[in-house]
C-alpha positions in Angstrom: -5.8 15.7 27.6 -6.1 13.9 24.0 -8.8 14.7 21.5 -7.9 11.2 19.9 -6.8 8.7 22.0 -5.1 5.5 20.7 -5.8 2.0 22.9 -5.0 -1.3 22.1 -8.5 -1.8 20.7 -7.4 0.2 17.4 -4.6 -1.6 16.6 -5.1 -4.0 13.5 -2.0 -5.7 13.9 -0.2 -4.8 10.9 3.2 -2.7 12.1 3.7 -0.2 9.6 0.0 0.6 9.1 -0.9 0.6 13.4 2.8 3.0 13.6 1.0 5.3 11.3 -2.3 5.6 12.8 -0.4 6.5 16.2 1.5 9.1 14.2 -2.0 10.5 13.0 -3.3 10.6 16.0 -0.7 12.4 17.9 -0.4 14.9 15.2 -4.5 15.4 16.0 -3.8 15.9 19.0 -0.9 18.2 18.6 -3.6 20.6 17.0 -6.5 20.4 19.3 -4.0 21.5 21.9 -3.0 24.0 19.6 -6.5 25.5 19.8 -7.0 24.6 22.9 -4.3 27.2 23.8 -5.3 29.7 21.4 -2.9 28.7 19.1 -4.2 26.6 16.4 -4.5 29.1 13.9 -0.1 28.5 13.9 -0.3 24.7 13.4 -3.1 24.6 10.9 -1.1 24.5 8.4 1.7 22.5 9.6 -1.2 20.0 10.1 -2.6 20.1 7.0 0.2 19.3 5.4 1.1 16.7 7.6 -2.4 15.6 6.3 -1.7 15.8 2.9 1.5 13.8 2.8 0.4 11.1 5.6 -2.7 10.6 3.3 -0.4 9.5 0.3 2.1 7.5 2.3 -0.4 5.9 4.5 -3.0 5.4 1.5 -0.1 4.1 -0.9 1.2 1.4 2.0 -2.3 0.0 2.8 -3.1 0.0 -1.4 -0.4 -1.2 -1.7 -0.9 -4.3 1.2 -4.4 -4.6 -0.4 -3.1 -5.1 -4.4 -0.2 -7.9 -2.6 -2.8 -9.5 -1.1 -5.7 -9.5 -3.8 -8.2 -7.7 -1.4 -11.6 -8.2 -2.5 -12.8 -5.1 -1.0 -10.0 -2.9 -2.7 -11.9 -1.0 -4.7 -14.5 0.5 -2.2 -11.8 0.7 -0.1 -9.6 2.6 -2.3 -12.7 4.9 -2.6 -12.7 6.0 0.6 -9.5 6.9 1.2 -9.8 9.4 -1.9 -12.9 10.9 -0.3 -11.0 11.3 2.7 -7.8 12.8 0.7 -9.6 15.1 -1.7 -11.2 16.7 1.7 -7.8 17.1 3.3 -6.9 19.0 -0.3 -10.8 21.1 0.1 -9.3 21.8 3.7 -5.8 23.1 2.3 -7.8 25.2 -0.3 -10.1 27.0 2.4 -7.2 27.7 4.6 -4.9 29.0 1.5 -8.0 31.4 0.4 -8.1 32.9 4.3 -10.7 30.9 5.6 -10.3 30.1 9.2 -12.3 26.5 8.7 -10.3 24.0 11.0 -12.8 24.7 14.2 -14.2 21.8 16.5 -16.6 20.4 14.0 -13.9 19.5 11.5 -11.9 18.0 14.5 -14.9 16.0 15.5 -14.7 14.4 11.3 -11.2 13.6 11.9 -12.0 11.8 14.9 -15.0 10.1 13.9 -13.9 9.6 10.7 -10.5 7.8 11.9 -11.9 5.7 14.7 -14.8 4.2 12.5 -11.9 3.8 9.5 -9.8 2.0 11.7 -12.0 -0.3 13.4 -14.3 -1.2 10.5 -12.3 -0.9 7.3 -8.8 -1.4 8.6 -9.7 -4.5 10.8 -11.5 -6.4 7.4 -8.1 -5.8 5.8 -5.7 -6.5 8.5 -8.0 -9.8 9.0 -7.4 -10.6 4.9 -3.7 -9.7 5.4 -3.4 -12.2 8.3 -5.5 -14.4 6.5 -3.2 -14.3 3.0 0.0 -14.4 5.4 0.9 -10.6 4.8 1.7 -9.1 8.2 
């Protein structure tokens, strides 16, 4: 059963950046099945990482979009995503030290965090985007 479940209602409309969130969201779910079989501890860190890059490519290709386009709301924007990546690189920290920190509560952020990103932020850009002509 998915942890994170994609539906229609989270696509934005914008390709490359709705074929990213489903890559996010299966690799969420690769994890919480992962712990859910007593495993997670083995894809942690293959899931941090994933993380870590998907952060920068994802982040760079909407920053990107959003510098194109002259988004307005850029810069708060912007802000969030490097709240969201300098807690991915806390995470990677914890883990490297020993800690054993990736339990349900941080899997409930991801998923809270990523469906309210999505359908609040990521909609008000996809709508400029469409808007400017940038699809």
């Amino acid at each position: 059963m998915a942890f994170i479940k994609w539906n229609p209602k989270l696509a934005v409309g914008v390709d490359i950046i709705d074929t990213q969130h489903q890559a996010l969201f299966d690799r969420v779910n690769t994890l919480f099945d992962a712990m859910q079989a007593g495993h997670g501890r083995d894809e942690i860190g293959k899931t941090l990482t994933f993380l870590a890059n998907y952060t920068v490519e994802h982040f760079k290709t909407e920053e990107g979009l959003m510098q194109k386009s002259a988004y307005p709301g850029y810069k708060d924007h912007k802000a969030i995503h490097d709240d969201l990546t300098q807690k991915v690189v806390d995470l990677q920290g914890k883990l490297d030290k020993g800690s054993q920190m990736l339990s349900l509560p941080v899997m409930h952020f991801l998923r809270d965090w990523l469906t309210h990103h999505i359908s609040e932020e990521d909609k008000k850009l996809a709508a400029h985007l469409n808007q400017v002509g940038l699809r």
